[in-house]
The first five atom37 places (N, CA, C, CB, O) and aatype in JSON, in Angstrom:
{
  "aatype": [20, 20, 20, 20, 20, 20, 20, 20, 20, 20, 20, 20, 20, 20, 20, 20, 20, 20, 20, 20, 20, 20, 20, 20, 20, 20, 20, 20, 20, 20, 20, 20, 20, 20, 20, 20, 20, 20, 20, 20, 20, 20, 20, 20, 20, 20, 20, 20, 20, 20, 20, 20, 20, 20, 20, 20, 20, 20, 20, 20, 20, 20, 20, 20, 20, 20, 20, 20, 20, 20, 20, 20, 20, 20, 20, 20, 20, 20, 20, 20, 20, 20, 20, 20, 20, 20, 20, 20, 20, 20, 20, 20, 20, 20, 20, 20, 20, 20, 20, 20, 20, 20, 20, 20, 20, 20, 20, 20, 20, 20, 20, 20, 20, 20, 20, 20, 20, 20, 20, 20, 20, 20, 20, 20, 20, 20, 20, 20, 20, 20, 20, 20, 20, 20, 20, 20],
  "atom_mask": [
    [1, 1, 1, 1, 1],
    [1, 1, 1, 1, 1],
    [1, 1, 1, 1, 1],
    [1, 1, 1, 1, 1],
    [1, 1, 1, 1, 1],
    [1, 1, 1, 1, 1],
    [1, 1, 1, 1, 1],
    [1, 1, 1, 1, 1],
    [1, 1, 1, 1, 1],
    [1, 1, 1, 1, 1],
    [1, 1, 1, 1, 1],
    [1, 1, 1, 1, 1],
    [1, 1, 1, 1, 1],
    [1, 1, 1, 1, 1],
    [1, 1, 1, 1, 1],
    [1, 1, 1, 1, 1],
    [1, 1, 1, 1, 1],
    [1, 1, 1, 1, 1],
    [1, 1, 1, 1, 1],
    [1, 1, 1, 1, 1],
    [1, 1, 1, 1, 1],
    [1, 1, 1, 1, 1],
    [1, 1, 1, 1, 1],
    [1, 1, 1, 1, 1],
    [1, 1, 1, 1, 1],
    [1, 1, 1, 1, 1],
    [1, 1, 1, 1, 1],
    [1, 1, 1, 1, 1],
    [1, 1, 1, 1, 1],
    [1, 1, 1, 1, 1],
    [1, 1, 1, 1, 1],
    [1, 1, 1, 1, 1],
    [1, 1, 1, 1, 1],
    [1, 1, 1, 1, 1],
    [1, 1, 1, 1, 1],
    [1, 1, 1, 1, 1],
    [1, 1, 1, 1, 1],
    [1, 1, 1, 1, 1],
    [1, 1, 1, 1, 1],
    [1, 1, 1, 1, 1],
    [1, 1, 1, 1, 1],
    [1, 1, 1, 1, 1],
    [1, 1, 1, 1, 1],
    [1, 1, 1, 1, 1],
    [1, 1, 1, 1, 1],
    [1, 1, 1, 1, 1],
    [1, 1, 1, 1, 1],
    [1, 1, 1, 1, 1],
    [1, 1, 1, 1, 1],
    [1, 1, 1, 1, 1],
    [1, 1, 1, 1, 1],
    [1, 1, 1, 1, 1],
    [1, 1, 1, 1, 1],
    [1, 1, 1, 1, 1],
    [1, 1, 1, 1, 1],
    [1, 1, 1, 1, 1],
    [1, 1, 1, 1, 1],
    [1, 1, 1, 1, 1],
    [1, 1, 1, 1, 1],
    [1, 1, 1, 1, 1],
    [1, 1, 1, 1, 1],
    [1, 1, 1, 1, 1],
    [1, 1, 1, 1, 1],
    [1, 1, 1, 1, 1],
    [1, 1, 1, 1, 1],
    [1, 1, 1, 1, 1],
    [1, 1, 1, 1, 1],
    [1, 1, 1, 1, 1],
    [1, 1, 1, 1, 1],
    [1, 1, 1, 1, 1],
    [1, 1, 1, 1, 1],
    [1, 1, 1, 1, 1],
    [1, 1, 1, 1, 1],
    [1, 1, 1, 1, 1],
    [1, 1, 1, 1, 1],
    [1, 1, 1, 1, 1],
    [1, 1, 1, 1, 1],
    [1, 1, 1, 1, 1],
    [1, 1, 1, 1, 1],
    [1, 1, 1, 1, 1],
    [1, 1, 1, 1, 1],
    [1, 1, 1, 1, 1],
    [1, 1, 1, 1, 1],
    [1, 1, 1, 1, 1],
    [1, 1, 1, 1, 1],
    [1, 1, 1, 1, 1],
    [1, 1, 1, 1, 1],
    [1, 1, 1, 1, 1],
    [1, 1, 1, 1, 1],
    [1, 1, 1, 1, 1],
    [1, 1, 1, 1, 1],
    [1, 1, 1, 1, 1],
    [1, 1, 1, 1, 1],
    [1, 1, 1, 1, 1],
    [1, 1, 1, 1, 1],
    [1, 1, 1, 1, 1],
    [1, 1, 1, 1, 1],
    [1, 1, 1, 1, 1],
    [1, 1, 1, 1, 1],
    [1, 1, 1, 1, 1],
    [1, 1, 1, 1, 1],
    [1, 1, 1, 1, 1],
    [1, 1, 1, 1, 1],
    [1, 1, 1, 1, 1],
    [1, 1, 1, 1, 1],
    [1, 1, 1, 1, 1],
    [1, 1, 1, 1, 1],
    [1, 1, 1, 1, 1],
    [1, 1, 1, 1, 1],
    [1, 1, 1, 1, 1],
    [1, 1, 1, 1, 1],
    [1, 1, 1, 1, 1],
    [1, 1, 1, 1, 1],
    [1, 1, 1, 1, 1],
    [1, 1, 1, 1, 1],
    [1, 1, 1, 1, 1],
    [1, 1, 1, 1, 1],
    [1, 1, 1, 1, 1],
    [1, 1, 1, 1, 1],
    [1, 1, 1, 1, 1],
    [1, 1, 1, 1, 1],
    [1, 1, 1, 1, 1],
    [1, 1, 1, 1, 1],
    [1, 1, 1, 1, 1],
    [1, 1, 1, 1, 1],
    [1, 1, 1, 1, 1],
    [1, 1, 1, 1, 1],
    [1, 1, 1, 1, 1],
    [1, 1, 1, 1, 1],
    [1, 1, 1, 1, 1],
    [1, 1, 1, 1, 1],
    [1, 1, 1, 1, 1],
    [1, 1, 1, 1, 1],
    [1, 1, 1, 1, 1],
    [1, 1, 1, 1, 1],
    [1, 1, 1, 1, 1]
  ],
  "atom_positions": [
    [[48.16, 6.18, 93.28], [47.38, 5.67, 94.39], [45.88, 5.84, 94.12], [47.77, 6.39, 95.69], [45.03, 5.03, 94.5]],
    [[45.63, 6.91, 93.46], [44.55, 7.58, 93.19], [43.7, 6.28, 92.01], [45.06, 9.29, 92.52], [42.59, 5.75, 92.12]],
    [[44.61, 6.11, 91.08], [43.91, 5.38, 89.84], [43.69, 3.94, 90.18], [44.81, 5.44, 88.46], [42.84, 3.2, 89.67]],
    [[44.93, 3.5, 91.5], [44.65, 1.87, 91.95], [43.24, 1.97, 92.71], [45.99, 1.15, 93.15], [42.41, 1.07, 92.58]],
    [[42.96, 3.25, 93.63], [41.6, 2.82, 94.33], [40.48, 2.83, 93.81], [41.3, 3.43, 95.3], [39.43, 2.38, 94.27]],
    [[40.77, 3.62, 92.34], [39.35, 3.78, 91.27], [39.59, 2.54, 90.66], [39.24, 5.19, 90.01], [38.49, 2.36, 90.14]],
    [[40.23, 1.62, 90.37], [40.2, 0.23, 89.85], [40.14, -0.36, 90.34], [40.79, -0.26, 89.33], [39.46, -1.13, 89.65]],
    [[40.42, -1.11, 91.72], [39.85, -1.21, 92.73], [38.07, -1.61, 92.99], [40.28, -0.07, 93.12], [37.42, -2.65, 93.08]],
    [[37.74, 0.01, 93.05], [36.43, 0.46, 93.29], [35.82, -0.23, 92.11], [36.22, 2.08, 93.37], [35.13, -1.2, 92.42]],
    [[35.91, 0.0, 90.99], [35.38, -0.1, 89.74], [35.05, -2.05, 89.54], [36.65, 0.72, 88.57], [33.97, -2.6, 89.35]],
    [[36.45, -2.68, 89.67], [36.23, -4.12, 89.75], [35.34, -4.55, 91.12], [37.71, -4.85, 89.74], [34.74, -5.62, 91.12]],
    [[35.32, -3.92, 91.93], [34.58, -4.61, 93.06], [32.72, -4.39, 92.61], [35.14, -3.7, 94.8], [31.84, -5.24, 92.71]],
    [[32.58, -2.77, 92.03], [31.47, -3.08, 91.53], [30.94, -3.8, 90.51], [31.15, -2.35, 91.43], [29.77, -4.13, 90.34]],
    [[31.97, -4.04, 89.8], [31.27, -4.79, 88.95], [31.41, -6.3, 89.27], [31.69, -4.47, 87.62], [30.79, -7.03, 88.5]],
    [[32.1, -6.91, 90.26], [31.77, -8.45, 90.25], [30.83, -8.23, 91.41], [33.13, -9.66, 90.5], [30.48, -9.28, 91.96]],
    [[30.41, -7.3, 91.83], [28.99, -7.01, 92.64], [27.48, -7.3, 91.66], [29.03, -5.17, 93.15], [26.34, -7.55, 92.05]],
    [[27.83, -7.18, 90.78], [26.44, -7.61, 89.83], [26.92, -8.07, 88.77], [25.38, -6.5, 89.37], [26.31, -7.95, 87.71]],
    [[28.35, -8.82, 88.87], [28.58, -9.65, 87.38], [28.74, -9.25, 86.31], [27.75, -10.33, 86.97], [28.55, -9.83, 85.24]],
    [[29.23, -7.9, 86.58], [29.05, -7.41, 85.39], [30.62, -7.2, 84.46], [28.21, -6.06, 85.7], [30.81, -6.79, 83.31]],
    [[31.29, -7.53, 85.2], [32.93, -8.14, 84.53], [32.58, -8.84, 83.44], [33.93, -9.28, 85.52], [32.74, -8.32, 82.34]],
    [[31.99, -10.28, 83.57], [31.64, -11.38, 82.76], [30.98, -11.0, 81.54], [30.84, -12.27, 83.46], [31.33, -11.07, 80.36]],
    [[29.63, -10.46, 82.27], [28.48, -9.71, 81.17], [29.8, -9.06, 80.5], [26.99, -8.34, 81.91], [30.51, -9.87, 79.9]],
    [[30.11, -8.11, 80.52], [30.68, -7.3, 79.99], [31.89, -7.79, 78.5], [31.2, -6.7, 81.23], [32.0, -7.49, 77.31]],
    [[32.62, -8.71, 79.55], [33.41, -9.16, 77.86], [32.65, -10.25, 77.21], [35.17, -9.86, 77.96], [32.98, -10.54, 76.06]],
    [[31.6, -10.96, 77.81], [30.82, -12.52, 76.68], [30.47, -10.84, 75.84], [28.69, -14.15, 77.58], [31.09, -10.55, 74.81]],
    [[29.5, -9.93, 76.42], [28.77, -9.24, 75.4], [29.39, -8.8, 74.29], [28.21, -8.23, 75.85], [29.0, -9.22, 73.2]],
    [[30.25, -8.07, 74.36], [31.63, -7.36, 73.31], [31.37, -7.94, 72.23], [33.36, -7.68, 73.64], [30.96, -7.45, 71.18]],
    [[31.79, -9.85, 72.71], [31.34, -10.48, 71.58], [29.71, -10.7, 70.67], [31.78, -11.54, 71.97], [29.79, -11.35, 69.63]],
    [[28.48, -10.23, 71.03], [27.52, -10.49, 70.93], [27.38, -9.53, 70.19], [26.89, -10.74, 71.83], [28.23, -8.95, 69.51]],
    [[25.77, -9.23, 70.33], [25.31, -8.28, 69.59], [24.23, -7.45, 70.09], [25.0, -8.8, 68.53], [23.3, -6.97, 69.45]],
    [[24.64, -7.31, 72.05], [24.5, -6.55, 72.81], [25.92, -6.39, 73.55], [23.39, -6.88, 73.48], [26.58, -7.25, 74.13]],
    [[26.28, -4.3, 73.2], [27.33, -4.06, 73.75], [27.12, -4.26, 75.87], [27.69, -2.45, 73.01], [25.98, -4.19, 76.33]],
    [[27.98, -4.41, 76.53], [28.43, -4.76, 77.81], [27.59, -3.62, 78.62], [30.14, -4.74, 77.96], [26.95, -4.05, 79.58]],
    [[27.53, -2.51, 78.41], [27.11, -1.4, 79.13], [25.54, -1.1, 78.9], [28.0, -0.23, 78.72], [24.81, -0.44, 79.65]],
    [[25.2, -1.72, 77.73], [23.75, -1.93, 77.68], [23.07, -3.33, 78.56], [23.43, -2.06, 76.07], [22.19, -3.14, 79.4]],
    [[23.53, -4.56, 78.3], [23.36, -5.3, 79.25], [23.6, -5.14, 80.95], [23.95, -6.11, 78.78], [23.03, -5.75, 81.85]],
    [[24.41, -4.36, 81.02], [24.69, -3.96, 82.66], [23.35, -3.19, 82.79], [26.28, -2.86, 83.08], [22.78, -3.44, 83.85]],
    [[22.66, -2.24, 81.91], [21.91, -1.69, 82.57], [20.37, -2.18, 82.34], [22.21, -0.42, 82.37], [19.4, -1.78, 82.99]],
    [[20.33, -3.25, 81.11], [19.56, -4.48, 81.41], [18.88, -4.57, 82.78], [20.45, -5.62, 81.28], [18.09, -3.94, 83.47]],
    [[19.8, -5.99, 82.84], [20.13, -6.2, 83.64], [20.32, -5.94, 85.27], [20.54, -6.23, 83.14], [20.31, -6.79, 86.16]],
    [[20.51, -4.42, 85.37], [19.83, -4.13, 87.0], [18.52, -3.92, 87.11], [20.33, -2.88, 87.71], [18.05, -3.71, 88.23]],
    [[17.49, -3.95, 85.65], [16.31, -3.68, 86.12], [15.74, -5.15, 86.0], [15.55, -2.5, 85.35], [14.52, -5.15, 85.83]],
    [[16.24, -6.2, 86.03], [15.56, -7.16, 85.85], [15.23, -7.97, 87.28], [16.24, -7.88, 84.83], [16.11, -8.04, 88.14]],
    [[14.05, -8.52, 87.48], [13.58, -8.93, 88.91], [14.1, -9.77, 89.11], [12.37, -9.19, 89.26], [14.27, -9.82, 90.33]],
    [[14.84, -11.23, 88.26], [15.34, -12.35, 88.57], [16.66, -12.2, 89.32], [15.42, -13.09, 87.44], [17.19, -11.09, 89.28]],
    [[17.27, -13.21, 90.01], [18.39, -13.18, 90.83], [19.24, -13.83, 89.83], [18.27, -13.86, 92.28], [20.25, -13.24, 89.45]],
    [[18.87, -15.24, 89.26], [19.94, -15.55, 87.98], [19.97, -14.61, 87.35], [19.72, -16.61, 87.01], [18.99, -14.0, 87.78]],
    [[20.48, -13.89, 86.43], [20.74, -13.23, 85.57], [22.42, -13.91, 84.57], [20.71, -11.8, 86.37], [23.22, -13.14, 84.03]],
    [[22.52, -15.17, 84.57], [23.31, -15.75, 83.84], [22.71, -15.3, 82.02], [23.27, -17.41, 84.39], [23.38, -15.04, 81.02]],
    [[21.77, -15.33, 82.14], [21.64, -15.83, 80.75], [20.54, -14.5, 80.62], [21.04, -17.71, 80.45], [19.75, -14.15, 81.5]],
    [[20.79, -13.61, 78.7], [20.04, -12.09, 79.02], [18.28, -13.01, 78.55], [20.82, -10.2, 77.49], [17.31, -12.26, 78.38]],
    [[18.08, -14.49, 78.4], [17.06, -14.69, 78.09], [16.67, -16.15, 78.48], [17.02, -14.33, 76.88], [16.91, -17.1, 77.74]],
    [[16.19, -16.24, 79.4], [15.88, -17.33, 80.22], [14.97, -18.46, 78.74], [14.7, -16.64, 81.86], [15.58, -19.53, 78.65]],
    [[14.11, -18.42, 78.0], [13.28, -18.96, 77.61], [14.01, -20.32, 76.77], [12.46, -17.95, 76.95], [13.58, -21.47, 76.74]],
    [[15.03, -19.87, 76.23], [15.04, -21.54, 75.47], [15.73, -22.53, 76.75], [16.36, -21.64, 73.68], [16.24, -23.59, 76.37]],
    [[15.75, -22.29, 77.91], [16.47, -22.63, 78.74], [15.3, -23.76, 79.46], [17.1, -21.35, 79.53], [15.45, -24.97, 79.62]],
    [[14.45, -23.13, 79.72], [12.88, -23.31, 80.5], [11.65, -23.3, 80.09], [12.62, -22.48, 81.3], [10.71, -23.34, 80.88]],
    [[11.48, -23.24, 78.74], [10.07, -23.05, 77.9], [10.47, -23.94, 76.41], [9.65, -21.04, 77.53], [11.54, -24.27, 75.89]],
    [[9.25, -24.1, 76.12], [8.92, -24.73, 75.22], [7.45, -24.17, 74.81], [9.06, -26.09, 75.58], [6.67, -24.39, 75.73]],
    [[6.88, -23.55, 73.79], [6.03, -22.91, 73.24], [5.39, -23.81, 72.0], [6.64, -21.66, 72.91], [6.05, -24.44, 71.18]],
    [[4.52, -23.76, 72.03], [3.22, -25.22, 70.62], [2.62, -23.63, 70.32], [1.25, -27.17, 71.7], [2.31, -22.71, 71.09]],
    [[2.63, -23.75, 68.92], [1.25, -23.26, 68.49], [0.37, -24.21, 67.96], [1.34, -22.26, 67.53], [0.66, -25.41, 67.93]],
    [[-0.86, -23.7, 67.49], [-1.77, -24.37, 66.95], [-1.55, -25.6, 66.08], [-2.35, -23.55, 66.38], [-2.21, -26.61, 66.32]],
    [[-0.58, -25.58, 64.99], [-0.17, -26.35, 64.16], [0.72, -26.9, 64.85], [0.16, -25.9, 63.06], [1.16, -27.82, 64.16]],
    [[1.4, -26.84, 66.15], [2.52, -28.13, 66.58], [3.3, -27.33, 66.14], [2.59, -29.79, 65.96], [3.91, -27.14, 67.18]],
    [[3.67, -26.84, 65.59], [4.89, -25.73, 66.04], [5.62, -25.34, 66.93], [4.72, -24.86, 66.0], [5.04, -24.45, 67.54]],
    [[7.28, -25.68, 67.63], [7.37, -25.14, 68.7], [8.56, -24.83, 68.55], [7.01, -25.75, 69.75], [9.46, -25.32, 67.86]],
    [[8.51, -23.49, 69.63], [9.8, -22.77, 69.26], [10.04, -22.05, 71.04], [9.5, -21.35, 67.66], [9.01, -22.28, 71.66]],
    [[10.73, -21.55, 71.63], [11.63, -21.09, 72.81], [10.19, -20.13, 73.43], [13.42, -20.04, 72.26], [9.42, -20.3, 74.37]],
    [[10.3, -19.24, 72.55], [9.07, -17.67, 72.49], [8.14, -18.19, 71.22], [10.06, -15.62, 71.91], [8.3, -19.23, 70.57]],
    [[7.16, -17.21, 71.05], [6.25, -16.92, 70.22], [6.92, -16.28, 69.6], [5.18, -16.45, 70.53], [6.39, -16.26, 68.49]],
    [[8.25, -15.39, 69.57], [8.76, -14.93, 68.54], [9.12, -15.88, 67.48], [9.7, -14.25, 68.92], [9.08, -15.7, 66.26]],
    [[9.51, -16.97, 68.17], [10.81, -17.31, 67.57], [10.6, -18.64, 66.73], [11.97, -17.5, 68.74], [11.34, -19.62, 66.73]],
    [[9.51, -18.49, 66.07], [8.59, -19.76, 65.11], [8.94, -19.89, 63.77], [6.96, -19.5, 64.96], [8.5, -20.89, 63.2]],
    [[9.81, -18.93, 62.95], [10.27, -19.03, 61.64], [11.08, -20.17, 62.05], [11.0, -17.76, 60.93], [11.77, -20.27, 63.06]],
    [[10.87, -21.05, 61.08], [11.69, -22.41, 60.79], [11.87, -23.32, 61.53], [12.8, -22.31, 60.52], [12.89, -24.0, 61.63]],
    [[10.54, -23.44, 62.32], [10.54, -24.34, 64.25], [10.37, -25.67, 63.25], [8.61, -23.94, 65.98], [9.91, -25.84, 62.12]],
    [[11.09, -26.62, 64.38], [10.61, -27.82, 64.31], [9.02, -28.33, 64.89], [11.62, -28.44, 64.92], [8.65, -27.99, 66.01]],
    [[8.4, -28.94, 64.25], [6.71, -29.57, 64.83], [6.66, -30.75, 65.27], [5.54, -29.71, 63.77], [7.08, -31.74, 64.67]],
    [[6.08, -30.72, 66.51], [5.3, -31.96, 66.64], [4.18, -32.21, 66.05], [5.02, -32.18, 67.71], [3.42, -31.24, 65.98]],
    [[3.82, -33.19, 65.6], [4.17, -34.64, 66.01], [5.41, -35.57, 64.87], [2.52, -35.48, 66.0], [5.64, -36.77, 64.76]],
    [[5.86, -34.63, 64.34], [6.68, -34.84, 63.44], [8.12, -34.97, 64.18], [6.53, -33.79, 62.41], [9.05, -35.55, 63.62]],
    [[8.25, -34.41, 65.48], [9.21, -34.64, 66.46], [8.98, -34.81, 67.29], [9.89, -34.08, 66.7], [7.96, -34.2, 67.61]],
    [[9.47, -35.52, 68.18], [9.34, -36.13, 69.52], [9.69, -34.76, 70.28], [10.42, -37.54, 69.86], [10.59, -33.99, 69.98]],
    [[8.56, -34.62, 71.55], [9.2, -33.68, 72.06], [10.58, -33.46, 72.84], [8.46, -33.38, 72.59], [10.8, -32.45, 73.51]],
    [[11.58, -34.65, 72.66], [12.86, -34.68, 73.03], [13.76, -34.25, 71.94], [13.18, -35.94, 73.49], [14.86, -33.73, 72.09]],
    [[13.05, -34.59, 70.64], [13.99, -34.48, 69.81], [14.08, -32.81, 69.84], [13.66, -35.26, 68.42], [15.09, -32.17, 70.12]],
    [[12.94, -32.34, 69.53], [12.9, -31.08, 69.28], [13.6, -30.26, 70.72], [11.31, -30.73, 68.9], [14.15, -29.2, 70.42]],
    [[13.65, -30.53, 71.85], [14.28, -29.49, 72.95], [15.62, -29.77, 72.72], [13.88, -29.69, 74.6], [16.4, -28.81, 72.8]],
    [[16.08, -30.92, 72.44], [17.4, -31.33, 72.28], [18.02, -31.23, 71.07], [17.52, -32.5, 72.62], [19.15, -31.66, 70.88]],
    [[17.14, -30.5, 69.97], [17.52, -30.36, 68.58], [18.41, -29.44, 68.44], [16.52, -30.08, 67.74], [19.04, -28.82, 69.3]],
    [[18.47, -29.36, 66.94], [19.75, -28.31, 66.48], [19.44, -27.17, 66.69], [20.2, -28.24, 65.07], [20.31, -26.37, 67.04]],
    [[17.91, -26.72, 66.51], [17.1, -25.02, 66.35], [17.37, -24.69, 67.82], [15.0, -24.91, 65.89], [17.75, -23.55, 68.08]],
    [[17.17, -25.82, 69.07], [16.86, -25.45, 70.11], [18.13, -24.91, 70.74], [16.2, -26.4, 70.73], [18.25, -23.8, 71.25]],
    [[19.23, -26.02, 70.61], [20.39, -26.22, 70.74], [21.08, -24.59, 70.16], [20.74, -27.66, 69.94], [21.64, -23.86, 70.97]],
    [[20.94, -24.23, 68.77], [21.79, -23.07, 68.07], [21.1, -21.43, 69.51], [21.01, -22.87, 65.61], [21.87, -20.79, 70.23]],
    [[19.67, -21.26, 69.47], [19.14, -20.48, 70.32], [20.01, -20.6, 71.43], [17.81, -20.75, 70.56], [21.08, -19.99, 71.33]],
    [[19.82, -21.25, 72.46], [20.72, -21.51, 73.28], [22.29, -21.23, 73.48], [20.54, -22.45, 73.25], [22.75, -20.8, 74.54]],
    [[23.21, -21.57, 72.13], [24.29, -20.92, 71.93], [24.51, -19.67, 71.84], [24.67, -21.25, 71.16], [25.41, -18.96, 72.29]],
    [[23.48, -19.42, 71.12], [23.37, -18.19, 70.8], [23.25, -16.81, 72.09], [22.19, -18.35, 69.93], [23.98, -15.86, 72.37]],
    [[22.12, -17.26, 72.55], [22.32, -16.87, 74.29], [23.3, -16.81, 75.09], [21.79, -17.59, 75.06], [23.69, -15.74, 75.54]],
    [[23.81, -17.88, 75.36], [24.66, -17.94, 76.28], [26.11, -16.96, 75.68], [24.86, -19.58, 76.59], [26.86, -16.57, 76.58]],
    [[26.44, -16.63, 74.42], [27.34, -15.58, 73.95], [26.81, -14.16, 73.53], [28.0, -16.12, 72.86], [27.29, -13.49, 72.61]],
    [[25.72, -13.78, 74.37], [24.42, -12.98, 74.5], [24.31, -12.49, 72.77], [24.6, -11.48, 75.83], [24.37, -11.29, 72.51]],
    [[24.24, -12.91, 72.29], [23.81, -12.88, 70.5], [22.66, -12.74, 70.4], [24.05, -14.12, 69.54], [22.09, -13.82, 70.23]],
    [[21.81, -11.65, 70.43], [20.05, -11.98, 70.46], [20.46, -11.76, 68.63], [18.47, -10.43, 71.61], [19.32, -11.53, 68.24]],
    [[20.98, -11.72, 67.88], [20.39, -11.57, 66.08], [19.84, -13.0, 65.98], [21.86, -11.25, 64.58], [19.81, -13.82, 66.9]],
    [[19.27, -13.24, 64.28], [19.06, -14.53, 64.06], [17.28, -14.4, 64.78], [20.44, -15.66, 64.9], [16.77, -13.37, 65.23]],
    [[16.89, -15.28, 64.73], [15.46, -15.61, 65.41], [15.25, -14.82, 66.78], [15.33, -17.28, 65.75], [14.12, -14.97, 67.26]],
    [[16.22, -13.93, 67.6], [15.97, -13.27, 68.62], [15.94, -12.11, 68.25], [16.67, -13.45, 69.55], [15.91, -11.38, 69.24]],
    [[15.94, -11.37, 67.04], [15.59, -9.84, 66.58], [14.85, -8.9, 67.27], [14.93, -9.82, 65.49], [15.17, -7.74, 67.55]],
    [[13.86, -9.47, 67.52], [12.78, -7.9, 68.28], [13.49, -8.17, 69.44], [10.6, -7.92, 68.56], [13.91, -7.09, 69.85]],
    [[13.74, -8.82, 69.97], [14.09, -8.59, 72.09], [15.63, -7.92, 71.37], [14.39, -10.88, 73.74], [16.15, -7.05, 72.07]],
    [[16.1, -8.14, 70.54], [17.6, -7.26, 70.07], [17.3, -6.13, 70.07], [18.31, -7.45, 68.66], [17.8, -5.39, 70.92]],
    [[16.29, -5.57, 68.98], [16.17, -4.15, 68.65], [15.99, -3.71, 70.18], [14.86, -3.72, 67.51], [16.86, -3.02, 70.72]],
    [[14.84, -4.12, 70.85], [14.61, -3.47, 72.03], [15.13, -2.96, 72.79], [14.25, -3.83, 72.55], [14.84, -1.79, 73.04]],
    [[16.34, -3.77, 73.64], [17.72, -4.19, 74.27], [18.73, -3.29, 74.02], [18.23, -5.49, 73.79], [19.52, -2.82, 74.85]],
    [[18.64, -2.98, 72.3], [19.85, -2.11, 71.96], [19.65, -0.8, 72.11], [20.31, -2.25, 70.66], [20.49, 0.1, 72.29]],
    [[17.8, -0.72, 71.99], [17.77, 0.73, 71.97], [16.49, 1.3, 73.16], [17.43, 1.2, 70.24], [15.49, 2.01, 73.17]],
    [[17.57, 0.21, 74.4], [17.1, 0.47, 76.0], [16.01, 0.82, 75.88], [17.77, 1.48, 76.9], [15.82, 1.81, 76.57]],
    [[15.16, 0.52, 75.35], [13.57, -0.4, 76.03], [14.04, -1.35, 76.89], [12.5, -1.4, 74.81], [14.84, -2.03, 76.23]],
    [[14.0, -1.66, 77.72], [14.0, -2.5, 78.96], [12.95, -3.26, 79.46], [14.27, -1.81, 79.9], [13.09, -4.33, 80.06]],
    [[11.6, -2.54, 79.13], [9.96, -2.93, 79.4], [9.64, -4.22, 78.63], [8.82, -1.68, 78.8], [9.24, -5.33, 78.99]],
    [[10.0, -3.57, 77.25], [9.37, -4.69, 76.03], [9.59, -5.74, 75.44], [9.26, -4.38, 75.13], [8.83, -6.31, 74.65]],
    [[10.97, -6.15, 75.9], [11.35, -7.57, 75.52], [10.88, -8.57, 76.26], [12.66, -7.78, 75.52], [10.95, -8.74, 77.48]],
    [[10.17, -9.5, 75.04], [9.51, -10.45, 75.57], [10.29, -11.7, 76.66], [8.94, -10.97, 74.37], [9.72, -12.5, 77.39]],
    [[12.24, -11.43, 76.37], [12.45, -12.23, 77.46], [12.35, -11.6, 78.96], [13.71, -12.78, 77.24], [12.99, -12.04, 79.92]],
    [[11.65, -10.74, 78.99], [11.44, -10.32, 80.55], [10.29, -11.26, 80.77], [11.02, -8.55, 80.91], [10.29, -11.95, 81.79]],
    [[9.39, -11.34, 79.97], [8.73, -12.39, 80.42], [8.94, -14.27, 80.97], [8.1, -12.24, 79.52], [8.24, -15.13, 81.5]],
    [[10.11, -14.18, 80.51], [10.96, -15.62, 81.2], [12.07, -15.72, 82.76], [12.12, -16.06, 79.86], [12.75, -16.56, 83.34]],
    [[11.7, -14.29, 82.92], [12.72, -14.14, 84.03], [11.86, -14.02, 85.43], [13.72, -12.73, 83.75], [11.6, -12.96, 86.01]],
    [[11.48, -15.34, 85.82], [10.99, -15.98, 87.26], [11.62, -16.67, 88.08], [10.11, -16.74, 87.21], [12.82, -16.82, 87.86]],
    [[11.09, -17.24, 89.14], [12.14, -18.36, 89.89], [11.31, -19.46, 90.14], [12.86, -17.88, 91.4], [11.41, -19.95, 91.27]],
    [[10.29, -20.11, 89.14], [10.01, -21.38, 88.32], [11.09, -22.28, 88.79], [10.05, -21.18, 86.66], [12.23, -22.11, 88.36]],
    [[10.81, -23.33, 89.73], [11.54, -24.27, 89.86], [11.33, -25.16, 87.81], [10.87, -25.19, 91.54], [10.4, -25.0, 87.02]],
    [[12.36, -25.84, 87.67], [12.47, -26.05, 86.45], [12.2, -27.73, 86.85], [13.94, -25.42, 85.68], [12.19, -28.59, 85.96]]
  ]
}
């Protein structure tokens, strides 16, 4: 009786902040479930679908037409004017980021917000800086 009301208890908190879901996409990633849960409660946004809003809602130019999700994330960007800016949001680089996210995978071009993440800095990842409520 004892172990049904602690499971119980336990599933109700966690589909209280989603954190069922978080929990097994992460497993697969390369942020474990219990680090993202605690992410995650410090983060100000109400979505919290995704641990990095930016290739979702941003698009970043540098100087040279370069554009990539973040300022991190410029090794091997596609450029304008060499791409249309459709091609490039709808491209493969933009497109793989994005996958990559959504199976919370920060390795690959999301490295520093990884290291951070894994080793609960919570402050310093630059996708805290994408987490607003920016009508899109």
């Amino acid at each position: 009786m004892i172990k049904e009301a602690y499971r119980y208890f336990i599933r109700k908190w966690f589909n209280l902040f989603s954190f069922d879901t978080l929990k097994s996409n992460a497993e697969t990633g390369s942020i474990r479930g219990e680090i993202l849960a605690d992410y995650n409660r410090l983060r100000d946004v109400k979505n919290r679908k995704y641990i990095c809003n930016a290739p979702f809602r941003n698009i970043y130019f540098n100087i040279h037409g370069n554009a990539a999700p973040c300022w991190l994330t410029f090794k091997d960007s596609d450029s304008f004017p060499g791409k249309s800016m459709h091609d490039i949001w709808f491209g493969e680089k933009f497109t793989k980021i994005r996958e990559n996210i959504k199976k919370y995978d920060l390795s690959g071009k999301c490295t520093v917000c990884n290291h951070y993440i894994n080793n609960r800095n919570f402050v310093t990842p630059l996708a805290r800086a994408y987490d607003n409520s920016y009508k899109e």
